[in-house]
VONU-258638 format. One line per field, with one value per residue (C-alpha): z negated, x negated, y. Coordinates in steps of 0.25 Angstrom, whole numbers, padded with zeros to 4 digits. Example, Ala and Ser with C-alpha at 12.3 -4.5 7.8 and 13.67 -1.06 7.14 Angstrom:
Z (-0031	-0029)
X (-0049	-0055)
Y (-0018	-0004)
//
This chain:
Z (-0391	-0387	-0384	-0376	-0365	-0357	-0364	-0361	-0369	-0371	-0387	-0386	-0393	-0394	-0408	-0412	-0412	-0428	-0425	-0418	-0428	-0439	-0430	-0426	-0440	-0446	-0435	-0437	-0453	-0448	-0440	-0450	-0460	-0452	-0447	-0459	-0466	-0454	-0457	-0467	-0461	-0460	-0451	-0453	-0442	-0442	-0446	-0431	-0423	-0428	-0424	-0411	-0408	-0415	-0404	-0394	-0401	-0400	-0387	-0385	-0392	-0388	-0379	-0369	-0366	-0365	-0378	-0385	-0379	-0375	-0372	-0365	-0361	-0364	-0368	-0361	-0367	-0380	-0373	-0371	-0385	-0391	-0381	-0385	-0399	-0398	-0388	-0399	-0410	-0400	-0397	-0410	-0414	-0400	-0407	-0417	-0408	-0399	-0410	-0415	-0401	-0388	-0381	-0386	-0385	-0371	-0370	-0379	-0369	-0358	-0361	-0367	-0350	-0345	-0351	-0350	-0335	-0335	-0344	-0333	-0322	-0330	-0330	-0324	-0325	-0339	-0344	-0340	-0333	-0339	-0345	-0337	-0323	-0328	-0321	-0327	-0322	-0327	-0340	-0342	-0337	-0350	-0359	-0353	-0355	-0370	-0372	-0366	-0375	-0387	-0388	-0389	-0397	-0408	-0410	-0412	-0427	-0429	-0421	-0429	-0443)
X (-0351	-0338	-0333	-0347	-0344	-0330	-0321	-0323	-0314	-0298	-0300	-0309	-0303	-0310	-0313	-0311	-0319	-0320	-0324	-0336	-0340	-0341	-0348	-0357	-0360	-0363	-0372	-0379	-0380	-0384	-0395	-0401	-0401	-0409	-0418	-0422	-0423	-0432	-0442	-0451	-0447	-0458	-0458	-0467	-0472	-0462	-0451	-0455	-0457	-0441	-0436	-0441	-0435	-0422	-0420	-0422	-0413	-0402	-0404	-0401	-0389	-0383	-0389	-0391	-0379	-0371	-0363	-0370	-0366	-0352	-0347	-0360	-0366	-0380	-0385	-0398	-0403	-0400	-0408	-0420	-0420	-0421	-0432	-0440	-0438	-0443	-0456	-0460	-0459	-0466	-0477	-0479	-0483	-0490	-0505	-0503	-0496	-0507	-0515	-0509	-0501	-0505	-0496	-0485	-0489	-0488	-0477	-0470	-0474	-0472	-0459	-0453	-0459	-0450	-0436	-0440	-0443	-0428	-0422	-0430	-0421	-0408	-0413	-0404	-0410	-0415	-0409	-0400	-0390	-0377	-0376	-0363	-0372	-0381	-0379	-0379	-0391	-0399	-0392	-0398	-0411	-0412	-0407	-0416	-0428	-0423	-0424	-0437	-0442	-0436	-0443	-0458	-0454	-0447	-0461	-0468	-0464	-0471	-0483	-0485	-0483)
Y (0339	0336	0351	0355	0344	0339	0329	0313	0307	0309	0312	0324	0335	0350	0354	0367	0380	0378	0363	0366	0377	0366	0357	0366	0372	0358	0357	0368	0362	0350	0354	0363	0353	0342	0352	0357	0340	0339	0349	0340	0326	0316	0302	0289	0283	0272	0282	0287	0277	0270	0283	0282	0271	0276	0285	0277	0266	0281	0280	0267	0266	0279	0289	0278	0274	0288	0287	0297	0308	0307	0321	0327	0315	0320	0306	0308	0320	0313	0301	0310	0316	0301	0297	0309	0309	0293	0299	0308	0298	0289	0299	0304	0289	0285	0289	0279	0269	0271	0266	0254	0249	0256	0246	0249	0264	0264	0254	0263	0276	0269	0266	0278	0285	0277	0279	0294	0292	0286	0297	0307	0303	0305	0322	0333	0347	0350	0338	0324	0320	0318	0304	0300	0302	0289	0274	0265	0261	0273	0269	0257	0262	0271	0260	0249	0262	0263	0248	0247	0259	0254	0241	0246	0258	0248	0245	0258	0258	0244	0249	0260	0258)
//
């Protein structure tokens, strides 16, 4: 990352050509490797339901407060990945949610509209703003959205199982 965006601290230091070949190559390995482990994996509802709330407890601690992504400070399309990846684990478990706990359901929902509506407003062309144009007051909008989120979601593994 650091040699695909300008330098922002004194100890950066270009790796080679040959550096980034190895870097990339074990990336490459890498990513073929988890793909194909990921071809026959299986989940339990609670298994879903705590991931959930793992990716927003990633948002939280890191893409929310702009440290994540230091170079390129792309910190909100890292945020949105999270909040979708928790909106599909949500979704895929809302029939049986509706089921045992329709309140939290739509608390849940309701909830999750509402930091998007938030992350919506931080949008630039195809994708967001860079994280260094944010206030501090839009910051702590997102993270008070998090928090609010990650309250009721704490619960959807309880509600489910």
């Amino acid at each position: 990352e650091k040699d695909l965006w300008p330098a922002r601290a004194k100890d950066y230091a270009a790796m080679t050509t040959a550096e980034r070949a190895e870097y990339a190559d074990d990336l490459l390995a890498n990513t073929k490797t988890l793909y194909d482990k990921t071809r026959t994996v299986s989940f339990t509802a609670d298994q879903i339901a705590n991931g959930a709330r793992g990716l927003l407890d990633e948002v939280a601690t890191g893409k929310v407060t702009g440290e994540e992504e230091y170079w390129s400070r792309t910190d909100l399309w890292d945020f949105q990945a999270n909040i979708d990846g928790a909106r599909v684990a949500f979704e895929g478990l809302k029939p049986l949610l509706e089921k045992k706990n329709p309140q939290l359901s739509a608390q849940i929902a309701e909830k999750f509209a509402a930091l998007q509506a938030l992350l919506d407003k931080t949008k630039q062309g195809d994708g967001f703003v860079s994280y260094d144009q944010l206030s501090q007051d839009q910051v702590k909008q997102l993270s008070d959205a998090v928090n609010a989120l990650s309250e009721p979601l704490s619960q959807l593994a309880a509600a489910v199982v």
